[in-house]
N, C-alpha and C positions, 0 to 999 in steps of 0.2 A: 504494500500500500504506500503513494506514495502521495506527499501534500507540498504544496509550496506557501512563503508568504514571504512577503515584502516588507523591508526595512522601514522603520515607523521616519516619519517627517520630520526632518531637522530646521529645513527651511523655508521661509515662509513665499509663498507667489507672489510677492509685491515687485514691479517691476518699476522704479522709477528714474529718468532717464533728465531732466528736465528741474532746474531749480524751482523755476516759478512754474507750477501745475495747469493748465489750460485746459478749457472744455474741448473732448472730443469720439466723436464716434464713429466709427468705418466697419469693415466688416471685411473676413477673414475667408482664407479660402474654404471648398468645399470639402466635407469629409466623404470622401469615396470609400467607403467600406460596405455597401449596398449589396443586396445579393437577393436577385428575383426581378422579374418582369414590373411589381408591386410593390417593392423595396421603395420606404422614404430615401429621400435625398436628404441629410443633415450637411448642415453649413455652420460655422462657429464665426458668431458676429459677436462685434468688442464694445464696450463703452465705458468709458473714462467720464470724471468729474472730480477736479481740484481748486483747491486753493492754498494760499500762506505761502511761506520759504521752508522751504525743505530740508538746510541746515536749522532752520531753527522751530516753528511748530505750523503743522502745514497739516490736510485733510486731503485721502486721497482716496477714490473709488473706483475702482479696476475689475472689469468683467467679461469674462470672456466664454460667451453663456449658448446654448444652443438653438436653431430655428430649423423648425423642418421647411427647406427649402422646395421641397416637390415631394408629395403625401397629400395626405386625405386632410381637408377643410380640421374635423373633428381629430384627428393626429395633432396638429399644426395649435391647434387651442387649447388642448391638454397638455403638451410640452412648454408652452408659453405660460400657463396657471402655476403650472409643477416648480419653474424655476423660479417665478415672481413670490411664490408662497416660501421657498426655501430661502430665498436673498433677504425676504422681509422678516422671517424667524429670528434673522440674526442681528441683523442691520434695527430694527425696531425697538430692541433694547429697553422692554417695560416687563412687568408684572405680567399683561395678560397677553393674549394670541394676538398677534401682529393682524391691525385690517383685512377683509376678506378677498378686498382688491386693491392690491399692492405692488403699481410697475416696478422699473430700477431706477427709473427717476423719483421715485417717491420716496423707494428707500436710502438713494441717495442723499435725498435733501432729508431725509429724517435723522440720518445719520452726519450730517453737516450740521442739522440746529444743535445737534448735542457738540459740537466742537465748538461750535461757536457761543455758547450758552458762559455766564459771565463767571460761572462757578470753575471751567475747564480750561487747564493752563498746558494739555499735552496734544501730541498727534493723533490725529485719529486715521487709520490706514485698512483697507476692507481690500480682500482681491479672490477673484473667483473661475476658477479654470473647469472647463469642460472634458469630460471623456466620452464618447460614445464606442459603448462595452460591445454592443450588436445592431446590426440593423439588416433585417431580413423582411420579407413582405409577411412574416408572421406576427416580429417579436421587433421591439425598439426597447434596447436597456442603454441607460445614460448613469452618466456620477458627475456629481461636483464637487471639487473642492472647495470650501471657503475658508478663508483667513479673515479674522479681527485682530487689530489692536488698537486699545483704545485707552490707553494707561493705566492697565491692571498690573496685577504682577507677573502676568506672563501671557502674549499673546491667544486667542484663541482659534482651534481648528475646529473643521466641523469637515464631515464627509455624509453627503446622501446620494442615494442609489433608487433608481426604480426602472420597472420594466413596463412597456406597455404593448397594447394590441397594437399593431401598426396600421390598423384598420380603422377601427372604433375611438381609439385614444385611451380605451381602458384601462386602469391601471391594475395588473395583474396579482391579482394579494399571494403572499408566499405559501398561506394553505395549498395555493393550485399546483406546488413543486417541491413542498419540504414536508412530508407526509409522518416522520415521525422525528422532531426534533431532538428530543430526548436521545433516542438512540447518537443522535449527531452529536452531541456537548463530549464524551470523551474523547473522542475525535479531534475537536476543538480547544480543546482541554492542552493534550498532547503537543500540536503545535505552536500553540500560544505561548506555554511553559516553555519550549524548545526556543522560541524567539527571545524570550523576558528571561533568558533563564541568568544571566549577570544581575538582573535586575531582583529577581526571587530570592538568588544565593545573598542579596544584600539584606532581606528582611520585609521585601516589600510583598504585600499578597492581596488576594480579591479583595473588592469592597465590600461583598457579601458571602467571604470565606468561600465563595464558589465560583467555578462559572457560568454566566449567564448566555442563553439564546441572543445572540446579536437582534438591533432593531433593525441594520440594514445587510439584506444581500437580496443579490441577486443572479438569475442564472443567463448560460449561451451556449453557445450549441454544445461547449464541450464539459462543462460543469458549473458549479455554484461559486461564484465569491462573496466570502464573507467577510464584514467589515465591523471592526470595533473603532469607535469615536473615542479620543482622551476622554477618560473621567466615567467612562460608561461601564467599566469591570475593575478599574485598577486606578493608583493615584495617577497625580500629572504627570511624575516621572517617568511611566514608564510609558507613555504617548500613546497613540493608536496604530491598528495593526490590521491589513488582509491578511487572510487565509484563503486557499485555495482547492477547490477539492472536484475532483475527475467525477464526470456521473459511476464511472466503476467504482472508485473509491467511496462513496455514499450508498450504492446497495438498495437495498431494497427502502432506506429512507428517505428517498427521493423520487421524483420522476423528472424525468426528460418533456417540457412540453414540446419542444422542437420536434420531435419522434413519438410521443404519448409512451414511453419507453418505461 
């Protein structure tokens, strides 16, 4: 049985090139990883919003977020909801659920009145990078990275994941591919520990003495990845972490929707 996972994130996506920050938006080339006659077209378009000096305290908002360029009407409105709801979870920065309709200009500027706000004397820097995990005329999975900082004591990361019909725009809840997760946490267990394991032998261990079922994964043609966010099983040190697992390597706890396997 074999698993992979990926070194946790040391550095942040901020990408700033530019003392004085300027308003700007363009868009990026298209992502050809399409496969089927009904296959979306995703494209990754950028948008930028700054201000201040950048040696000294400056507001920066960096996004580089996805659009289904050729797809279905209802694909194209579901990926568009999917990112605006994740940009503004974090960007929003209150007690309750961020707006129900929330662009990246809104969470831009929401996140600029807080820099600007007479009580804040630091930077405030948000940046947000795209993956698209699959794109078939069955199945669209996407991730985002996000980055905050906003003068805590340690920037924050965030990673979400979802899969959807490439059809309907549906978003595919994990019951429909992870059939007994329980059997899956040893599993998970194993390679976590194998990656954290300098971090374990220091004294560090679950938040909840165990581990927990990830909130986000998702699958493709060739298996499931699973994602833990800092602070979601384990303290900040020891950051967040994929796993990676083959539909063989999951067994009879899984299915394959690509295949109904």
């Amino acid at each position: 049985m074999r698993f992979s996972s990926l070194k946790t994130r040391t550095t942040p996506y901020l990408f700033v090139s530019a003392a004085v920050l300027l308003l700007t938006n363009c868009q990026t080339d298209s992502k050809n990883t399409t496969k089927g006659s009904n296959a979306p077209v995703i494209t990754s378009e950028r948008f930028v919003q700054g201000e201040g000096d950048i040696n000294t305290n400056y507001f920066s908002f960096e996004a580089e977020y996805p659009v289904v360029k050729e797809g279905t009407a209802a694909l194209r409105d579901s990926v568009q909801k999917w990112v605006e709801n994740c940009v503004a979870e974090i960007c929003a920065q209150t007690e309750e659920s961020a707006p129900p309709s929330m662009g990246l200009s809104e969470s831009a500027n929401a996140l600029l009145a807080l820099w600007k706000s007479p009580e804040n004397t630091v930077s405030h820097a948000f940046s947000l990078k795209d993956t698209v995990l699959m794109a078939n005329n069955q199945f669209l999975a996407l991730r985002l990275d996000l980055y905050l900082n906003s003068g805590g004591a340690h920037p924050n990361y965030l990673s979400r994941m979802v899969v959807l019909n490439s059809q309907t725009g549906a978003i595919i809840p994990t019951t429909d591919f992870i059939k007994d997760p329980n059997a899956i946490l040893p599993l998970l267990d194993i390679v976590y520990r194998a990656e954290k394991q300098e971090a374990f032998a220091e004294g560090n261990a679950y938040i909840d003495s165990a581990i927990v079922f990830p909130t986000q994964c998702v699958f493709t043609e060739k298996g499931v990845l699973f994602h833990y966010n800092t602070y979601e099983i384990a303290p900040y040190a020891l950051g967040d972490a994929d796993i990676f697992m083959t539909w063989t390597d999951l067994g009879q706890s899984a299915v394959n929707p690509t295949t109904n396997q």
